[in-house]
C-alpha positions in Angstrom: 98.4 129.9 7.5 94.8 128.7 8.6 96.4 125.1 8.0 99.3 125.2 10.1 97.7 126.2 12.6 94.9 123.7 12.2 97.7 120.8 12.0 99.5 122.1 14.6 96.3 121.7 16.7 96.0 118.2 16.0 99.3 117.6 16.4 99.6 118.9 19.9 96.1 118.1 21.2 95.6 122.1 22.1 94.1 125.1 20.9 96.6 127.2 18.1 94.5 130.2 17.3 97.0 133.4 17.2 94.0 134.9 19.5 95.8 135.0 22.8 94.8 132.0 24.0 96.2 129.0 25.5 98.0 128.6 22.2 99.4 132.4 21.8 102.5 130.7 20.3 103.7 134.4 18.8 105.0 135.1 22.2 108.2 133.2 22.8 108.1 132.8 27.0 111.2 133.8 29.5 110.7 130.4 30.8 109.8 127.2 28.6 109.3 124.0 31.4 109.5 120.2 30.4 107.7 118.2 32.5 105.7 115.4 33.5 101.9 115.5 33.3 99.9 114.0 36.6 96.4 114.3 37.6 96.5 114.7 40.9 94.6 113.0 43.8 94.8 113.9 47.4 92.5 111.3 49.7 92.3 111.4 53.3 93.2 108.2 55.1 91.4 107.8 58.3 93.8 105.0 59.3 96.7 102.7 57.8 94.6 99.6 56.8 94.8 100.8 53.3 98.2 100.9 53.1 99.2 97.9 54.9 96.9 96.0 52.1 99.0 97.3 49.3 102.1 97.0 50.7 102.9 100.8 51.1 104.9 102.5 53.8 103.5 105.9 55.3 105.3 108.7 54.1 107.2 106.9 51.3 107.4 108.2 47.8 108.2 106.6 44.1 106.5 105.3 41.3 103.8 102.5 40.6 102.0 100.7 37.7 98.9 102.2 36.6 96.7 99.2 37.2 97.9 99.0 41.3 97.6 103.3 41.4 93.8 102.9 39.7 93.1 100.7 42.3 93.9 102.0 45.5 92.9 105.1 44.6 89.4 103.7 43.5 89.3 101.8 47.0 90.3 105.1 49.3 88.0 107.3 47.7 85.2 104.9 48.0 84.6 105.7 51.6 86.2 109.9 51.5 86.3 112.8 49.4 89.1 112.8 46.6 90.4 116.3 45.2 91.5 116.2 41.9 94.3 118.9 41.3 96.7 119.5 38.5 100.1 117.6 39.4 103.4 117.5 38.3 106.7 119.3 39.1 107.4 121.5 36.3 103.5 122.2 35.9 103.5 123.5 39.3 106.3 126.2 38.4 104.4 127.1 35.4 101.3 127.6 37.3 102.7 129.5 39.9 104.5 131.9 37.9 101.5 132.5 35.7 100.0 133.5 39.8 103.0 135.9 40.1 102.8 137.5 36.9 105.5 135.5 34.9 104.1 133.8 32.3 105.8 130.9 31.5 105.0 127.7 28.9 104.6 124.3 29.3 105.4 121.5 27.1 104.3 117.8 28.5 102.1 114.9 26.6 98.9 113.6 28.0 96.9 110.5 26.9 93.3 110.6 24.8 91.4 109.4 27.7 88.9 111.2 30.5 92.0 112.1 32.6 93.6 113.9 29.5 90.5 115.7 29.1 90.0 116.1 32.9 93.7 117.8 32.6 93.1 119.9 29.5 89.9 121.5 31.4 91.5 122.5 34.4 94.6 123.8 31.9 92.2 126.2 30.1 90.3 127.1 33.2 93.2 127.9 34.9 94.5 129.9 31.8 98.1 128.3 31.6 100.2 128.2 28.3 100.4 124.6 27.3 101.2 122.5 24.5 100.5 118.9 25.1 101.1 115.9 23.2 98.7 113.8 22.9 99.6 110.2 23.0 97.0 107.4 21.6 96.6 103.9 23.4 98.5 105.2 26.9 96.9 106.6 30.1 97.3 110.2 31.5 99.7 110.3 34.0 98.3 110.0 37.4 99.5 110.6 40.7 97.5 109.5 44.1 98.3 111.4 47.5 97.0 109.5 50.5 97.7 112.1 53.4 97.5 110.5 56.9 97.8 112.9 59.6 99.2 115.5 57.8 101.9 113.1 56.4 101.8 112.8 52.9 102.2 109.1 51.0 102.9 109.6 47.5 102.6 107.5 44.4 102.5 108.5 40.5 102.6 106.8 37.1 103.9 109.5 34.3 101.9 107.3 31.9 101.7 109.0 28.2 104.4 111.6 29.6 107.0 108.9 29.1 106.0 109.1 25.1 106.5 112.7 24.6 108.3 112.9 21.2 111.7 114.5 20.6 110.5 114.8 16.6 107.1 116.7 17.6 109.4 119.1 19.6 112.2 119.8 17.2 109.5 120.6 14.7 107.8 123.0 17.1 111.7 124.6 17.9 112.2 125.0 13.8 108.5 125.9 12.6 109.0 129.6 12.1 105.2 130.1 13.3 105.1 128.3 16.0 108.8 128.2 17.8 108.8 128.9 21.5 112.4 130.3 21.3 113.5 133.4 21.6 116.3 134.9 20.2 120.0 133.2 21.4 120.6 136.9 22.4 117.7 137.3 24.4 117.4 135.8 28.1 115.6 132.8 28.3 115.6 129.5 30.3 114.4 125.9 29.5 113.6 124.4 32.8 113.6 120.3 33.0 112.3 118.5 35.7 114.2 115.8 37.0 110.9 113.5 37.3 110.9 114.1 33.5 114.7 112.9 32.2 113.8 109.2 32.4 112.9 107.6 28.9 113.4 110.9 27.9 117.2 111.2 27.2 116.9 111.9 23.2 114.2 115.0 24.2 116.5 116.2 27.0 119.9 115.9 24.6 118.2 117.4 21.8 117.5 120.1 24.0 121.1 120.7 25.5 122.8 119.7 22.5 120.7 122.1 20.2 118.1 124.1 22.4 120.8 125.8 24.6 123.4 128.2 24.2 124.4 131.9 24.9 122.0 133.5 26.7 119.3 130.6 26.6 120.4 128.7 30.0 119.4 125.2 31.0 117.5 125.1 34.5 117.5 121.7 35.9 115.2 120.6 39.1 117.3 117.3 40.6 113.8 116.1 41.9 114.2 112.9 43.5 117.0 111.0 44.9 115.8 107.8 43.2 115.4 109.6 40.3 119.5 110.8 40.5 120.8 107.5 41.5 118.6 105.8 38.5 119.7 108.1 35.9 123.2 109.5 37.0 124.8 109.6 33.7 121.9 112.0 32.1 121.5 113.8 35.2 125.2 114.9 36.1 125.3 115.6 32.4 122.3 117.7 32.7 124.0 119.6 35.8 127.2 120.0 34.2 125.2 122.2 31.1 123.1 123.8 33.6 123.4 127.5 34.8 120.5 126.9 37.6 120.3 123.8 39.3 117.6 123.2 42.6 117.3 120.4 44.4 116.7 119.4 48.6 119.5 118.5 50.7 119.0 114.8 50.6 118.7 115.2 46.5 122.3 116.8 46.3 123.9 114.1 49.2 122.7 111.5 46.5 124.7 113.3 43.6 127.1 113.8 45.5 127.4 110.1 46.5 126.9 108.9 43.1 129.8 111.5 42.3 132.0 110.0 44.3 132.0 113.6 46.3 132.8 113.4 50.3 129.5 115.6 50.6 127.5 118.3 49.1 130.1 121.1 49.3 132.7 119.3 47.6 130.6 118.2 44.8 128.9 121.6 44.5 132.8 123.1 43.8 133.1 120.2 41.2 130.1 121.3 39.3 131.1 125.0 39.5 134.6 124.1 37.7 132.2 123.9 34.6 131.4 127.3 34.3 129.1 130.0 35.7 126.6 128.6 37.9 123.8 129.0 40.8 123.4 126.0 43.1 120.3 125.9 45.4 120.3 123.5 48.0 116.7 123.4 49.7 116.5 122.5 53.6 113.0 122.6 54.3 112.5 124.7 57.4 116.0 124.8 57.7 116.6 127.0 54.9 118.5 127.1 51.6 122.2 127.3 50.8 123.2 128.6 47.9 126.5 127.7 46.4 127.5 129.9 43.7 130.4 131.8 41.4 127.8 133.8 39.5 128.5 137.8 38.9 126.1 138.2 36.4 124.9 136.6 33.0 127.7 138.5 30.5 130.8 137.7 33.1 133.1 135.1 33.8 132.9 133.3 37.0 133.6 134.8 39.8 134.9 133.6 43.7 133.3 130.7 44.6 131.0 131.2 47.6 128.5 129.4 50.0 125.4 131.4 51.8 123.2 130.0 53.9 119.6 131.5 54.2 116.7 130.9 56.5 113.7 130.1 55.4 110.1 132.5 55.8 108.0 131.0 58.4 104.5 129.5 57.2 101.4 130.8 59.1 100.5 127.2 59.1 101.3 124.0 57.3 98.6 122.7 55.8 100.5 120.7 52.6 104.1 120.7 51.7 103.8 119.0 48.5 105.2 121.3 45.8 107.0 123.4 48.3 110.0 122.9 46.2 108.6 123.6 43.2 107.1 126.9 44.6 110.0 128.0 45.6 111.4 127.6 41.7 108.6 129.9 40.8 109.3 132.9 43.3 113.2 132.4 42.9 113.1 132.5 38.6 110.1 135.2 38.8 113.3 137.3 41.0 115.7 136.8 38.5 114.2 137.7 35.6 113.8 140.9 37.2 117.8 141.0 37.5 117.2 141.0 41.2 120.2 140.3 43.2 120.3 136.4 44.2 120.4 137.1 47.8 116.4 138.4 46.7 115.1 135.9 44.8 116.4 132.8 47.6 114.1 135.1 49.7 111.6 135.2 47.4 111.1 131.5 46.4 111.2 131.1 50.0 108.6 133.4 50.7 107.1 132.0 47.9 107.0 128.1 49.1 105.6 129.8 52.7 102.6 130.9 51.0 102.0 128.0 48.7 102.1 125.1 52.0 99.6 127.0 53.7 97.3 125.4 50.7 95.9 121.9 49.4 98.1 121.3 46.5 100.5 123.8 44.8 98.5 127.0 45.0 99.2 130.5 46.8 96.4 131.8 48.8 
């Protein structure tokens, strides 16, 4: 036994005692999250010289090469103070669930570098269930916040995350020591970030195709807009086999366009055609709309219906970044607790008010 656990650890770069630890793999989690994993860096920008060097709009979001990222994060923190914080979406969740009592894992890959171990250190210090790939040869995944008068510029490079193996994870589904499943008749939900389906479509079809069924629901996080119009095929497919699907307003009007939907409302009726599910539409401080035919989890479908929600005021904004994901966290932490869904959309939104009073995703 001592050697498949020892193998196990080399294999996944992380800790496999049966101790309780960050590799307590005896205890199959509610909530299993696929993800992207980013090292975070949040720089003040005094002004926009920076970004008019590089060719970067203020406020504007998306992806860059590692080479240009390592760069103009070297040259803004040469002259300011640069946090370094866990990032990624589904990371996020996981973190703040394990802050709200519900643990959850995570399953990412990072690269054998300082960042890797820069990541693995702030994983075990922050005592969240992890098993990472590690991926010889290929950066961590890095993502570099430049905020500018509380407006946040955004740039990331998933680095080793895009080699996360499908293989490594089917064996870690079939080992009998080490699965993270539970039971098909036991609730759980395999959560996929949206940031996270790109060069990933074997991982995410071996998990619909194999991972998923009765009362093991697929939980999908739309993410991006660029990241829906890039990958439509995998991502409407994705929402199709999903019982929970989140996303913001301008994520959803991009599906929906891609759909070939009039708007949001009509695609969200599309979508429910497929079976029982829970739409949430995120508005910022506008609120959420949930669009849903859900009863409960052992019924068919019910009525289709829309409600809309407003969202908790914030005692202050201080950073909105993972506002979405927090919300995710408070609204699953709800309904595992079989809380109606009228109380965990309050939740998640009380949830994401707590969280952008912060620097990064963190409650107070």
């Amino acid at each position: 036994m001592d050697y498949l656990y020892n193998a196990y650890a080399k294999l996944f770069g992380v800790d496999t005692s049966p101790d309780g630890t960050q590799g307590d793999f005896q205890t199959p989690r509610k909530i299993v999250c696929f993800g992207n994993v980013l090292l975070d860096r949040v720089v003040p920008l005094q002004d926009l010289e920076l970004l008019k060097r590089n060719d970067v709009t203020l406020g504007s979001k998306g992806e860059m090469d590692m080479e240009k990222l390592n760069n103009i994060t070297t040259e803004a923190a040469s002259g300011s103070t640069c946090q370094h914080n866990l990032g990624g979406s589904a990371l996020n969740t996981v973190r703040i669930l394990k802050q709200l009592d519900t643990p959850a894992q995570f399953f990412g890959a990072i690269g054998a570098d300082k960042a890797g171990e820069h990541v693995r250190s702030i994983i075990e210090e922050q005592g969240v269930e992890a098993r990472l790939q590690k991926i010889e040869d290929v950066q961590t995944g890095q993502c570099l916040c430049l905020m500018h008068n509380d407006n946040p510029t955004l740039y990331a490079c998933i680095g080793a995350s895009a080699h996360f193996s499908a293989k490594e994870l089917r064996h870690a589904a079939l080992h009998s020591t080490q699965s993270f499943l539970r039971p098909i008749e036991r609730k759980q939900i395999l959560y996929v970030e949206g940031f996270f389906v790109p060069q990933r479509e074997e991982v995410c079809d071996y998990i619909m195709q194999e991972l998923v069924r009765e009362r093991r629901h697929l939980a999908l996080n739309l993410s991006a807009p660029y990241i829906v119009s890039q990958n439509f095929e995998k991502m409407m497919e994705l929402a199709q086999r999903a019982l929970l699907i989140f996303g913001n307003r301008q994520e959803f009007e991009e599906l929906a366009r891609m759909a070939g939907s009039e708007n949001v409302e009509q695609m969200a009726r599309k979508l429910l055609e497929s079976g029982n599910k829970i739409i949430l539409i995120t508005n910022g401080a506008s609120g959420v709309q949930l669009a849903t035919n859900y009863v409960d989890e052992l019924s068919p479908p019910g009525h289709l219906r829309f409600e809309d929600y407003r969202a908790q005021s914030a005692d202050y904004l201080v950073d909105a970044t993972g506002a979405g994901d927090a919300f995710v966290a408070g609204f699953l932490h709800d309904w595992l607790k079989k809380r109606s869904l009228s109380e965990c959309v309050r939740n998640g939104c009380n949830v994401a008010a707590k969280v952008v009073t912060q620097v990064g995703c963190n409650l107070p």
